[in-house]
N, C-alpha and C positions, 0 to 999 in steps of 0.2 A: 099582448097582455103582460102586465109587469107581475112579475114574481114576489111573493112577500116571504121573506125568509125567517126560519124559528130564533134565528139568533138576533136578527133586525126587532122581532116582536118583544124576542125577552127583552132586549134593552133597552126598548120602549117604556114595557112591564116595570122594569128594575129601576129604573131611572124617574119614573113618577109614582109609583106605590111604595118605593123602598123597600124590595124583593130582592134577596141573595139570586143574583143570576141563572148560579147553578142548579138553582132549585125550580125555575122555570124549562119544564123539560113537556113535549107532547101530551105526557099523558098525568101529568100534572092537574089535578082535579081547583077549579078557579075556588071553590068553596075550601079547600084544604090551605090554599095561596090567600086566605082571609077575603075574598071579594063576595059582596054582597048586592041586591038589586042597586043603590047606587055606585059603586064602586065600579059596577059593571055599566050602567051608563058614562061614568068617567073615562071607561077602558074604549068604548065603542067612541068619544070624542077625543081620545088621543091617536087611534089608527086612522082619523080621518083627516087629524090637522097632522099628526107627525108622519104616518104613512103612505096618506092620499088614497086609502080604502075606504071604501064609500059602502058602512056598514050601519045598519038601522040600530035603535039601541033593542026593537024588539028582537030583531034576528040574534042580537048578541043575549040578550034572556035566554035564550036556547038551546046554547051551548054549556054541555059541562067541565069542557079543559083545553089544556093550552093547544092541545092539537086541533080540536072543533074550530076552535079560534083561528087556526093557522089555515083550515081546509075552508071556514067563512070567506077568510080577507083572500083567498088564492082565485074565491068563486067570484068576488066581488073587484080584484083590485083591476 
């Protein structure tokens, strides 16, 4: 099973939301990082074309921060 790393996610994150990097961190609350019920389905079809995790958009409604995110795509990738 492939590993999905916090620094591969954030610069996913940072690279199509226009998020300071640095401020994508584990415990990083998504609603504090501006994402909202679309933004979070945006977020769930970019780990699946840019990281190949095969994440539902419900399962990503779920989560409340970058580390949930990071411990979904580790469950799923």
């Amino acid at each position: 099973m492939m590993t999905v790393s916090n620094e591969a996610i954030a610069q996913a994150i940072a690279a199509r939301f226009n998020i300071e990097e640095s401020r994508i961190v584990p415990d990083a609350s998504l609603e504090d990082l501006g994402f909202d019920s679309l933004s979070q389905v945006d977020l769930a079809q970019l780990l699946r074309k840019k990281l190949g995790v095969q994440i539902s958009d419900a399962q990503l409604s779920e989560v409340a921060t970058v580390g949930d995110v990071l411990a979904l795509a580790n469950g799923k990738a």
